[in-house]
C-alpha positions in Angstrom: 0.0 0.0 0.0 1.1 3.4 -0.7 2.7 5.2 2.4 1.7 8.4 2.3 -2.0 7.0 2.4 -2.9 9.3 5.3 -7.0 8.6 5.6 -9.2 5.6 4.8 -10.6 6.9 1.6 -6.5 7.2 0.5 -6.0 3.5 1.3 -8.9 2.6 -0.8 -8.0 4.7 -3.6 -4.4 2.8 -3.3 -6.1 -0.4 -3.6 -7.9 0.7 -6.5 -5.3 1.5 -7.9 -3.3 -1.3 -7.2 -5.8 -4.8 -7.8 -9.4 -3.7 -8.7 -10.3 -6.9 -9.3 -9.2 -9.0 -6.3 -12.2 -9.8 -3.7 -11.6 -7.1 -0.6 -15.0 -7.7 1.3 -16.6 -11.6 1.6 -19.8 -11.1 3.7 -21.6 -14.3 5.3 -24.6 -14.4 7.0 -25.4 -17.5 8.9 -28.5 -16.5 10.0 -30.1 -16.4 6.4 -27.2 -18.2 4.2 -26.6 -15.1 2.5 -22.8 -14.6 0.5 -21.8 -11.4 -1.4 -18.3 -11.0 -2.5 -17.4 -7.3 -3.4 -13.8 -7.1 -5.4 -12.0 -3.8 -4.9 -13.5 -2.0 -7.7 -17.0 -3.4 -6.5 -16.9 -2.1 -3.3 -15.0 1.5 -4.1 -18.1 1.7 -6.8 -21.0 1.2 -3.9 -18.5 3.9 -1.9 -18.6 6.6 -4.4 -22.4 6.3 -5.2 -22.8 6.4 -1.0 -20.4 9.5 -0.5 -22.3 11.1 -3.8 -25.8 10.8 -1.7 -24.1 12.1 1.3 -22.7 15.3 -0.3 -25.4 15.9 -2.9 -28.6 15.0 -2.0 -27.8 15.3 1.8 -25.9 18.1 2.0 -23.4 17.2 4.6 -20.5 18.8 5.3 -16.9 18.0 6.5 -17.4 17.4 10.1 -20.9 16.6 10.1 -21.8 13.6 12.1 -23.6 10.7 10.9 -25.4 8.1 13.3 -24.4 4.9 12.4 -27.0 2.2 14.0 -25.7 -1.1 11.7 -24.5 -4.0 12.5 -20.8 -5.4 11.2 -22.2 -6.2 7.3 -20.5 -5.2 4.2 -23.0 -1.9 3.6 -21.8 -0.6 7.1 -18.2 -1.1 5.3 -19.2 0.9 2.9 -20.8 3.7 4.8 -17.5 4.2 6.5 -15.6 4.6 3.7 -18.2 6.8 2.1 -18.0 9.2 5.1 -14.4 8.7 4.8 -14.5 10.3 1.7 -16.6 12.9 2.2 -14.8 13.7 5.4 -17.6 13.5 7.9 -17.4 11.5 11.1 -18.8 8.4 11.7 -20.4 7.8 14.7 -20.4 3.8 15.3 -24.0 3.3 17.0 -24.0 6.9 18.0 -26.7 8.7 19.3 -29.2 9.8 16.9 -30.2 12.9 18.5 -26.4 14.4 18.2 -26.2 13.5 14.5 -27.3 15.6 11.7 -27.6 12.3 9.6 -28.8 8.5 10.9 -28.6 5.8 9.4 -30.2 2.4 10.6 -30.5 -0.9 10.4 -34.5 -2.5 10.3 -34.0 -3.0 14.0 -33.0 0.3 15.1 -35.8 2.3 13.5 -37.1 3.8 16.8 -34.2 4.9 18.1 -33.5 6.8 14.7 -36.2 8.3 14.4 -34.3 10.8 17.4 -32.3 12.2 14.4 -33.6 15.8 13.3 -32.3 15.8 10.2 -32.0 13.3 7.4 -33.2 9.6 8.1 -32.0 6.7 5.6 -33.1 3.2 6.5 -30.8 0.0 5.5 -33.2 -3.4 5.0 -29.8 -4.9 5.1 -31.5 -7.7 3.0 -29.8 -10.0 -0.1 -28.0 -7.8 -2.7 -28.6 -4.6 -1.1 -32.2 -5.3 -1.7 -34.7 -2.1 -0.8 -38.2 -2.5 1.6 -41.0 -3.8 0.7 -42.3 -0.4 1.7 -40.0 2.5 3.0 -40.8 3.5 6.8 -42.3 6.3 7.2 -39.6 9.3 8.4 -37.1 7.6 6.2 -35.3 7.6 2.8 -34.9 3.7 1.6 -31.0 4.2 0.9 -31.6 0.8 -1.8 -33.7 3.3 -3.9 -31.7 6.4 -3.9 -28.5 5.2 -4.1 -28.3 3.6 -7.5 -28.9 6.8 -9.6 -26.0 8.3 -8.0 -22.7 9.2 -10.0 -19.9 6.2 -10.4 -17.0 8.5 -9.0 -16.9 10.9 -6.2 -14.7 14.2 -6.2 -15.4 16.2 -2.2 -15.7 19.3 -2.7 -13.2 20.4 -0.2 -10.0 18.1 0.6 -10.4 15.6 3.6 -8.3 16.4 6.2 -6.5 13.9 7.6 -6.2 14.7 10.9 -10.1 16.3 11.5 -12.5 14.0 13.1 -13.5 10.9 11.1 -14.9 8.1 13.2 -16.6 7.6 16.7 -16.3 4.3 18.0 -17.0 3.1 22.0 -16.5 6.5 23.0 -13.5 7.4 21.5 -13.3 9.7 18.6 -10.3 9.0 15.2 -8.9 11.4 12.8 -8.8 9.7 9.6 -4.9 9.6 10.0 -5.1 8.3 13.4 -7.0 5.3 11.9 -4.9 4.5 9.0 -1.6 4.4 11.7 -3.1 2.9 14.2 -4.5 -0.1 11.4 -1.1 -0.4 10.0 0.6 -0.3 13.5 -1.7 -3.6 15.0 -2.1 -5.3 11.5 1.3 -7.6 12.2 -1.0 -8.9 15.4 -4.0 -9.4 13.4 -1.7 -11.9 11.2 -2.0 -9.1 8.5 1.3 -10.1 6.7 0.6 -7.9 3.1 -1.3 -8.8 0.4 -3.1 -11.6 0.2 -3.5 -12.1 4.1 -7.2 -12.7 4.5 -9.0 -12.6 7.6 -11.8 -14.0 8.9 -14.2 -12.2 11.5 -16.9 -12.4 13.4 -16.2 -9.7 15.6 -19.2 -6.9 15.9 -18.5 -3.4 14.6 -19.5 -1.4 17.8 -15.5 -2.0 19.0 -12.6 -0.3 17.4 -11.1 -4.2 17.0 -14.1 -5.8 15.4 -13.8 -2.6 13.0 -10.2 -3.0 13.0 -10.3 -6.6 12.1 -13.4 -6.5 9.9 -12.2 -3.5 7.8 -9.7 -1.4 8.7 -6.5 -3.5 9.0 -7.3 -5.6 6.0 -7.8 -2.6 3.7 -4.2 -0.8 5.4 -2.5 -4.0 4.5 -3.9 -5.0 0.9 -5.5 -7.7 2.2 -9.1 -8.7 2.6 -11.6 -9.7 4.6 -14.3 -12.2 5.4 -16.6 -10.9 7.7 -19.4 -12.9 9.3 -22.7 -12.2 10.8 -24.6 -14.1 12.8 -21.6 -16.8 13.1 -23.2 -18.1 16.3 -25.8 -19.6 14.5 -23.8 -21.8 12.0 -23.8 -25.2 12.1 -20.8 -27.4 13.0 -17.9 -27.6 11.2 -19.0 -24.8 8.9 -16.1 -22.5 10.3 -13.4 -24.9 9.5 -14.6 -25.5 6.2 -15.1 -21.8 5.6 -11.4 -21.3 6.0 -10.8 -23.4 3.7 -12.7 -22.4 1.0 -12.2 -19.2 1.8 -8.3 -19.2 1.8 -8.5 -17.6 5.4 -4.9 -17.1 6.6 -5.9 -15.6 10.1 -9.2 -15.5 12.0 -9.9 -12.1 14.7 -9.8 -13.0 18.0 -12.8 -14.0 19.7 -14.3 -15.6 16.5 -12.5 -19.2 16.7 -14.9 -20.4 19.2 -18.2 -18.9 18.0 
């Protein structure tokens, strides 16, 4: 990876750059059977259509905060990286009445519906699938999102060391979480490209976000992250690493 990446969105443009077409995110969940495999070029795409419905239709602004009430799944990746981009802070399962933008999972509805400004609601389902019906207050981000523009320009420059992610109380600057990804990767078992790890570590931590998206991505390497891993049957784990080439597994997932 380039090392003078100083913010998420740089390490992600590096990867771009480098291999678009290797896999980056493989999302299981065990509680439905669901797979979706986003290569590099994949994933940036669904990033710059995100950050370009932030900016645009949103409005947001460089430090803005956004309420993130998700769960660790591949479209929580990506709104990271999209307020990444944009340079507004990400607030992991922050509270909704403090943001000016929430976004929720179907589960944490109520508790959005706090937010005073805007209101986009994730159904989280198959393929990035949209409601049946959007709920009320809310903006089904599986409708709006696909008419947005391919690439993303900010209209100011990030800067790396302004505020870029709340997570467990403690608030990043985009710099601070690119260092402190590449400075733990080598205890992840994040050798370089091609390490892939395995996790089924929740997001609301700095190390399940660490080990389910930021140390893979500082490293060139990639990730398979896994929801609901509790629920999978026995021996699926084991054969999961195999087929999935896993060269390291988060702590805390091995037993699950």
């Amino acid at each position: 990876m380039n090392a003078t990446d100083r913010t998420p969105a740089d390490l992600l443009g590096s990867a771009l750059a480098a291999d678009p077409g290797r896999p980056l995110v493989t999302f299981y969940d065990d509680a439905t059977g669901e797979r979706v495999e986003l290569s590099v070029a994949t994933f940036a795409n669904w990033v710059a259509k995100t950050a370009n419905l932030l900016q645009d239709e949103l409005s947001v602004e460089p430090g803005d905060r956004v309420a993130l009430l998700l769960p660790a799944h591949w479209q929580t990746a990506v709104w990271l990286l999209a307020c990444a981009s944009v340079g507004v802070v990400a607030d992991v399962s922050g509270d909704a009445r403090a943001a000016d933008v929430v976004v929720s999972g179907p589960d944490r509805l109520e508790e959005a519906r706090a937010c005073s400004g805007a209101r986009i609601a994730m159904a989280l389902r198959p393929l990035g699938g949209r409601f049946p019906q959007a709920p009320e207050g809310f903006t089904d981000y599986a409708v709006e999102v696909p008419g947005q523009g391919d690439r993303f320009v900010p209209y100011a420059p990030v800067d790396p060391e302004g505020p870029a992610l709340i997570v467990a109380g403690r608030e990043f600057s985009g710099a601070e979480v690119v260092e402190r990804a590449r400075a733990e990767a080598t205890a992840l078992g994040l050798t370089g490209p091609g390490s892939r790890i395995l996790s089924g570590l929740p997001y609301d931590t700095w190390d399940g976000l660490n080990a389910g998206l930021y140390g893979p991505l500082a490293t060139g390497g990639s990730v398979v992250l896994c929801r609901h891993l509790e629920q999978a049957g026995d021996g699926v784990l084991d054969k999961r690493v195999e087929s999935e080439r896993v060269t390291t597994i988060a702590h805390g997932t091995a037993g699950r």
